[in-house]
N, C-alpha and C positions, 0 to 999 in steps of 0.2 A: 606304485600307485597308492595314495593315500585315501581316507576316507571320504575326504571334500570330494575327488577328481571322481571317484565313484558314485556319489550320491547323484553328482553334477549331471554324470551320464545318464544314468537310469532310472532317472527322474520320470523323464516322458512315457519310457516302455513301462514303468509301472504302473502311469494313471492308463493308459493303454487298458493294463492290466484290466485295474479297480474297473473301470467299463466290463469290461468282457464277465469278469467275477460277477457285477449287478443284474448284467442281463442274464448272465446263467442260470445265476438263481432264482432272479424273479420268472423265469419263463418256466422253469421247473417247478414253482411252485403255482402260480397262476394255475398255470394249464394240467395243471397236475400229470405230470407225465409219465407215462410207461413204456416201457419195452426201451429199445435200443436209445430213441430217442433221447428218456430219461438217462441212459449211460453218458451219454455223447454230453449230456450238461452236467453230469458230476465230474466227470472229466475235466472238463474248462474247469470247474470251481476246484477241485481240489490241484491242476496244476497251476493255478493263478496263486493260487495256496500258497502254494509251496514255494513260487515265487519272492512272494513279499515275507516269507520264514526266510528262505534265503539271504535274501538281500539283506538283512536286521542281524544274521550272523554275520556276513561279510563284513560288513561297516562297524560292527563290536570289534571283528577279529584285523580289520583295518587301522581301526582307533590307537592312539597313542598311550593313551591312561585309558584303559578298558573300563574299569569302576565309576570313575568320573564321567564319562563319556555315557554308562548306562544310568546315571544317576541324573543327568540332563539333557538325556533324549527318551523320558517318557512318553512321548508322542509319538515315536519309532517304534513303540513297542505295543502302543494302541492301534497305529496302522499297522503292523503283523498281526495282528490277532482279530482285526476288525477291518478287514481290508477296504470298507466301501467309507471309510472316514479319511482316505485317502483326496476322495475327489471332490472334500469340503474346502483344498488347497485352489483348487480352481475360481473360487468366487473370489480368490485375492484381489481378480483385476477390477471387481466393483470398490474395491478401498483406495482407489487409485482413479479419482474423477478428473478429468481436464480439465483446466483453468483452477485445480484447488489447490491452497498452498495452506493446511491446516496447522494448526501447533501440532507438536511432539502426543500431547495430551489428547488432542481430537482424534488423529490418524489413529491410536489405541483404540479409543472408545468405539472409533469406525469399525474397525480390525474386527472388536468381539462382538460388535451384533450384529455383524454380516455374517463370520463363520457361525455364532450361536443359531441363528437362522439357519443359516445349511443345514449345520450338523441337527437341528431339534425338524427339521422336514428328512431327513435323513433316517435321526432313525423315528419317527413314525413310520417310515417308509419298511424299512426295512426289519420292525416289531412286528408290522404287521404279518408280512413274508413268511416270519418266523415263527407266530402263533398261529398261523393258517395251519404251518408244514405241521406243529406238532398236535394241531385238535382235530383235525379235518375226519381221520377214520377212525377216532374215539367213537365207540358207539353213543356215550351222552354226551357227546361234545354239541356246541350251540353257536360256538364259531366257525362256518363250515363253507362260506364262502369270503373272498379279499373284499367286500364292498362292507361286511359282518367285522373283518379284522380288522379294517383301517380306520372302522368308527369306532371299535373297542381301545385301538391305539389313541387314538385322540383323547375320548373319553379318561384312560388312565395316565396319558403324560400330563396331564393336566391336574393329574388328583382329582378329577370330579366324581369319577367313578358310579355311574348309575344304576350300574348291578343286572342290566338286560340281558349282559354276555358278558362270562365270565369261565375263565380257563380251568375243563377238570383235568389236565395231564399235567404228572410233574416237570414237566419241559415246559408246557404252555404260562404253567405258573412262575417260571423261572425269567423266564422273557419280561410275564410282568415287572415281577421285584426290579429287572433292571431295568424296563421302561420307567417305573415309577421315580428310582435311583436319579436318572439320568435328565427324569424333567426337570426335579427338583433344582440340582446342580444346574442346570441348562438356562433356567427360571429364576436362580439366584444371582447368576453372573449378569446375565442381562438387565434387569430389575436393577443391579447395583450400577450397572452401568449408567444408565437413564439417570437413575438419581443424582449419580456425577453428574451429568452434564446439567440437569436442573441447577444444581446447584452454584455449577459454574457461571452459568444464565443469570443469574440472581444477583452474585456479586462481581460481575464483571461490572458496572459501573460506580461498585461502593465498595471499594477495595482499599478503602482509607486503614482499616482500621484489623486489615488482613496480616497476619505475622510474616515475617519474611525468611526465606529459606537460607541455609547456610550454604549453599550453591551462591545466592542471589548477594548475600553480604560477602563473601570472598569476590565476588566480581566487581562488589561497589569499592574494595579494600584495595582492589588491583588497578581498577582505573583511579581513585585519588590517589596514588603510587605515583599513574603516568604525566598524569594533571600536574603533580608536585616537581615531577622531574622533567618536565618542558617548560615549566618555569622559572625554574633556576640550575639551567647548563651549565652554570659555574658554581656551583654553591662546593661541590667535591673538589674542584682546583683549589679554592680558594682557601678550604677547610685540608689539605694534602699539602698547601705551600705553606700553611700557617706552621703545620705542624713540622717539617721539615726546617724552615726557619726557627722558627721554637729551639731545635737542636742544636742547631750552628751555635746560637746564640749559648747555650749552654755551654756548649763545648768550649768554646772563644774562653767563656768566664772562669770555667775549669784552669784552662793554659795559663791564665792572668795570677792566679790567686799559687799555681804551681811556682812562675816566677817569681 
């Protein structure tokens, strides 16, 4: 079995997974749970866990060129360690609308602001989750219920940051730095996206004066290639007999001058 045949397979039972991992957590921390209950949902999270650690060894230790293989599937390695960025795969099937046949360029630009979208209501979702679990029974903590955290999440992916609630544990503080981290980047990709396609919008009808890509002149080079050569099907006989005759003749004058 090689890496592909595995990935192929367990594909499904992982987002499976990333479900079960989302609920578990967010019900343990919602509801704040104790006693067995709370066991019964570390459980699911740490064996969903171990899971998607799993599966990111197997497919390293699958892989052909181990180095190469971990050197571009950094995203294998953010779905093990972030399992619930798994099931920002699932919004694929919005990039994929009936009746649309978009250029190569559009399908991209679709691509990143549907997942950017996932992933940026993702982790709001799950920053919030996160600075609940770790301020909740700080005694001056002020974020202390999910309706507290998820306005505070907003508030900092954003960079607005209005200062009503704000994280005293060093875990809660942590969570920020990489909400903040992750709007930015989240806010930068998107942003530049748009501005592609403005820009594309703009001169798609005045494209006189647009440079052309070296893709696009090897393709114009190839086709006056085929242009030149359905025009003259004999131009290479004619230029193959010359030269052939050319010979004879030589040779013949050779023989003459030897007699």
């Amino acid at each position: 079995m090689n890496e592909q045949t595995w990935h192929r397979r367990t594909e499904v039972p992982l987002m499976v997974a990333g479900f079960a991992y989302l609920v578990a957590f967010s019900w343990r921390v919602i509801a704040d749970l104790q006693g067995p209950a709370r066991v019964a949902a570390d459980i699911v999270i740490l064996v969903t866990w171990a899971m998607f650690i799993a599966d990111y060894l197997v497919r390293l230790f699958l892989a052909e060129q181990r180095w190469l293989w971990f050197r571009t599937h950094l995203f294998a390695l953010a779905f093990a360690v972030i399992p619930v960025l798994r099931l920002v795969r699932l919004l694929q099937v919005l990039t994929k609308l009936p009746g649309m046949k978009p250029t190569r360029g559009a399908l991209l630009r679709t691509q990143i602001i549907v997942y950017g979208a996932g992933a940026s209501v993702l982790l709001v979702f799950v920053a919030s989750l996160a600075v609940l679990d770790a301020e909740r029974h700080s005694p001056d903590a002020t974020i202390t219920t999910f309706g507290i955290a998820l306005w505070w999440s907003c508030v900092t992916v954003t960079t607005t940051g209005f200062g009503d609630y704000t994280p005293v544990t060093s875990a809660g503080r942590w969570v920020g730095v990489g909400l903040m981290l992750g709007g930015v980047a989240l806010a930068g990709v998107i942003t530049a996206t748009l501005a592609s396609w403005v820009v594309e919008r703009g001169t798609r009808n005045n494209d006189a004066e647009e440079p052309a890509t070296r893709a696009q002149v090897r393709e114009l080079m190839a086709r006056i290639d085929e242009l030149t050569a359905a025009q003259n099907p004999g131009s290479r006989t004619i230029d193959e007999g010359t030269d052939a005759g050319g010979t004879g003749v030589e040779d013949a004058t050779s023989s003459d001058r030897q007699v």
